[in-house]
N, C-alpha and C positions, 0 to 999 in steps of 0.2 A: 504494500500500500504506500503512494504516494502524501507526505504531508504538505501541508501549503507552502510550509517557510522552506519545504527542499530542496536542493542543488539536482535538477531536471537535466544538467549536462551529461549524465549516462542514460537518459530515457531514448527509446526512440520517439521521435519525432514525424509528422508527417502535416506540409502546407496545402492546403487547398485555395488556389486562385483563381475568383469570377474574375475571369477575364475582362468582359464586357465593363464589369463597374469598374475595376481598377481604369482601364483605359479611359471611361469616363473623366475620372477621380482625376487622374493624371494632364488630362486636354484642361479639364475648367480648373483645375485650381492653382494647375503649375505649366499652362500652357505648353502641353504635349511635349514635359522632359520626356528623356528615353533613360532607362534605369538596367539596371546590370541585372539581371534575374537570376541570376546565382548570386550574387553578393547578396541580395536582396535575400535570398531564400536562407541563407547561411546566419546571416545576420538576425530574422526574427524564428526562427527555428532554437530553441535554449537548446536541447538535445544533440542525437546523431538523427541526422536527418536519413529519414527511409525513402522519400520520394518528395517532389514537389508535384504535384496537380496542377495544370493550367488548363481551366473551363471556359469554351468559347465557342464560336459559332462563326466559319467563314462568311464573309459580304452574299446576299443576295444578289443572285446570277436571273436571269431572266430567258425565257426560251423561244430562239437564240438568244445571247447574251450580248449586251452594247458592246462595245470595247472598250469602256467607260467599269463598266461589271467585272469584264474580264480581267483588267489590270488592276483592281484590288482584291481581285478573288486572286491571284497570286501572288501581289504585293502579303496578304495575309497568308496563304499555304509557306510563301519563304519565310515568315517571322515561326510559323509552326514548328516547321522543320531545325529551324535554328533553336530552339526552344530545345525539339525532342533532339539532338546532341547534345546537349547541357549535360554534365553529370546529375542521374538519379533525375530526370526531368520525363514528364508525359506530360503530352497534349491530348484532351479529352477534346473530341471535337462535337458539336449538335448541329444545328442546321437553322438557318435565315429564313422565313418566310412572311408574305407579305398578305397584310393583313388592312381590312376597311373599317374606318368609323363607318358610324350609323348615318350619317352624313356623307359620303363618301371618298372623303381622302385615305391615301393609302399611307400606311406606315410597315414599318418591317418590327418582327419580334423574334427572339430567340427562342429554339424548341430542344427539348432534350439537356440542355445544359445545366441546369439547377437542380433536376431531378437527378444527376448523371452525380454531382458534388457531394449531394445529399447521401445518395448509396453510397457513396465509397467512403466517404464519414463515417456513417454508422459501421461498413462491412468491417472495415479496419479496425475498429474499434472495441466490437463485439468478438473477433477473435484473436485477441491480444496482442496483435503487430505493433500498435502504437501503444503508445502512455500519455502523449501531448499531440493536440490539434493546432493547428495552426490555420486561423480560415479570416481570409482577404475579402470582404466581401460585404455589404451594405442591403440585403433583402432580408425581409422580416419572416421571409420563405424557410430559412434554413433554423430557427429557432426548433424545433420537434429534431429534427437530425441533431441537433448541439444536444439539447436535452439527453437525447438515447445514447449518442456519445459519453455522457456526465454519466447517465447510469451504469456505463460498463466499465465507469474507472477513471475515464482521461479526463485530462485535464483539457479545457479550450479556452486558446486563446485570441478573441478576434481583436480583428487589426480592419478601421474602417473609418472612414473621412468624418471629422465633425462636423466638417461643412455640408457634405450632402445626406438630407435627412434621408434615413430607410425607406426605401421600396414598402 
């Protein structure tokens, strides 16, 4: 059993990052710095880090796709990729799809990606891989996965902008 006041430097460790919101996070508040995502991940990780998680959703492509579509849908597959050679890094990918108000403008929303964070939270969790969470992340969605995380032990720690209130 973990105490509060303990030194987590021998626990494992495991980060979970909403993509989507960090990059958010990152454009409005510090005008689209670019950040080291290992240093990053090493730095709020107390533990030995098991893995870092990064949750996101390539740009919406359209069928065919502009060439407008096309060159951020690979502008993003090359940030992926860079990502998953990172030591101990995965990129969990979901999907873009576009969606209308009641009104009818379109907007795009991410699918599969927060429900994709949430399981591997809890999986991780409940079969003793981890001891500490690490979760980057600003939706009010992942409170029940932190919870069942806490009941199987770990410790979470979220990491999330003051400035942008929750989802």
């Amino acid at each position: 059993m973990i105490s509060v006041g303990s030194d987590l430097s021998s626990e494992w460790c495991a980060v979970f990052i909403d993509g989507g919101y960090l990059a958010k996070v990152l454009k409005e508040e510090f005008n689209e710095v670019k950040i080291d995502f290992l240093k990053f991940s090493d730095i709020i990780c107390p533990g030995k880090r098991l893995r870092t998680y990064y949750y996101n959703a390539p740009p919406y492509q359209s069928n065919p796709p502009t060439e407008e579509e096309k060159s951020r849908y690979q502008n993003a597959m090359r940030f992926f990729n860079a990502l998953n050679r990172l030591e101990r890094f995965e990129v969990i990918q979901g999907k873009t799809v576009k969606r209308y108000t009641s009104d009818g403008k379109e907007y795009f929303t991410q699918k599969g990606v927060d429900v994709r964070l949430a399981v591997d939270l809890v999986r991780l969790s409940w079969v003793g891989h981890i001891k500490v969470a690490v979760l980057v992340a600003g939706d009010n969605d992942f409170v029940p996965a932190v919870k069942a995380a806490k009941d199987a032990g770990v410790i979470v720690k979220l990491y999330y902008s003051q400035k942008k209130s929750l989802r």
